[in-house]
C-alpha positions in Angstrom: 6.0 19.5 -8.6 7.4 16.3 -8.6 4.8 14.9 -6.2 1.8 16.4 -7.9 3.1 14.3 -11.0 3.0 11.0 -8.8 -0.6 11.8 -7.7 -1.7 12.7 -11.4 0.0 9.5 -12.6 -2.0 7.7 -9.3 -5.6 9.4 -9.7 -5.2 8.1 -13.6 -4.4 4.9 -12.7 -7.3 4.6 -10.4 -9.7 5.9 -12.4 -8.6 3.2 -14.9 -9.2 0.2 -12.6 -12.5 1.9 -11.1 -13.6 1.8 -15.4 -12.3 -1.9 -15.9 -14.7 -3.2 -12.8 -17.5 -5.4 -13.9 -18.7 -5.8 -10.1 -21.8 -3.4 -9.4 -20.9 -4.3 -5.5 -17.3 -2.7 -5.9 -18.2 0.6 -7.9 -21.1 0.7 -5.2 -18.7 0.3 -2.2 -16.8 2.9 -4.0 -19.0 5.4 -4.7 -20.0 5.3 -0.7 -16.8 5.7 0.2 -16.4 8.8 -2.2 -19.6 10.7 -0.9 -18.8 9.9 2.9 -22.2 7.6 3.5 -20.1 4.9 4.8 -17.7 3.9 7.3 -16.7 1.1 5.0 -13.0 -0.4 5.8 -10.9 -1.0 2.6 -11.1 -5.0 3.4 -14.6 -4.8 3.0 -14.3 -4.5 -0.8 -11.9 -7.6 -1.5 -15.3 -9.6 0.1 -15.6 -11.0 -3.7 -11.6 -11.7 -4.0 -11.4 -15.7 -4.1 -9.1 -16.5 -1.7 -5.7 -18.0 -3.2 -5.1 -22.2 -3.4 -1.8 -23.3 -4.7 -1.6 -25.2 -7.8 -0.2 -28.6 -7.8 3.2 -29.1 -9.9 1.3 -31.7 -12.2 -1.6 -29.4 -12.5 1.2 -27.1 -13.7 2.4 -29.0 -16.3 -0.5 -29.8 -17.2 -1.4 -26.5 -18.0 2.2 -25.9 -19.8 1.4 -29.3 -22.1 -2.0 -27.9 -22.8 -0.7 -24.3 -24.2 2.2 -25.8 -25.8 -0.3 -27.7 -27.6 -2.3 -24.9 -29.0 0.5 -22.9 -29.6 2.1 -25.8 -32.1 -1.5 -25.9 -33.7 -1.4 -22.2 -34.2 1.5 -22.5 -36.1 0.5 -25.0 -37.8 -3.0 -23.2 -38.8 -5.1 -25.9 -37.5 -6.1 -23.6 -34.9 -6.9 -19.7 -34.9 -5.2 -17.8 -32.1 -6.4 -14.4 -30.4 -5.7 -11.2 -31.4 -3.1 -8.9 -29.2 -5.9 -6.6 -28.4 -8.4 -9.3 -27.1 -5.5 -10.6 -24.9 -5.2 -7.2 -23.8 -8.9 -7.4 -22.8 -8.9 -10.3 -21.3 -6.2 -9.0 -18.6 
């Protein structure tokens, strides 16, 4: 019982990330993969992924100095912040 729970609780999970996609080439890569007209590895689809470059510490702090910025002008209504659900969105 238990495990049927997990693979509810996975299949929902999925479907949720398949509806968030904005990239055609993914859902397409997907949808092969679901009828069987493709061989395609699971690698193939992080093709569009941009590969990861670490930060430098200044660029860091830079980017710390920046929000702490626009979060003081927030507060100080010189500045209009976002709403929880566009944040949401964003992610």
């Amino acid at each position: 019982m238990d495990n049927s729970m997990e693979l509810e609780a996975y299949k929902a999970e999925l479907a949720r990330e398949i509806l968030m996609s904005n990239s055609r080439q993914l859902l397409d890569k997907v949808k092969m993969v679901l009828h069987g007209e493709s061989s395609v590895n699971i690698n193939t689809v992080k093709e569009d992924c941009v590969p990861y470059t670490p930060r430098t510490k200044s660029e860091v702090l830079d980017d710390l100095k920046e929000a702490c910025e626009e979060a003081r002008l927030i507060r100080e209504g010189k500045a209009k912040g976002i709403s929880a659900e566009d944040l949401l969105n964003e992610l």
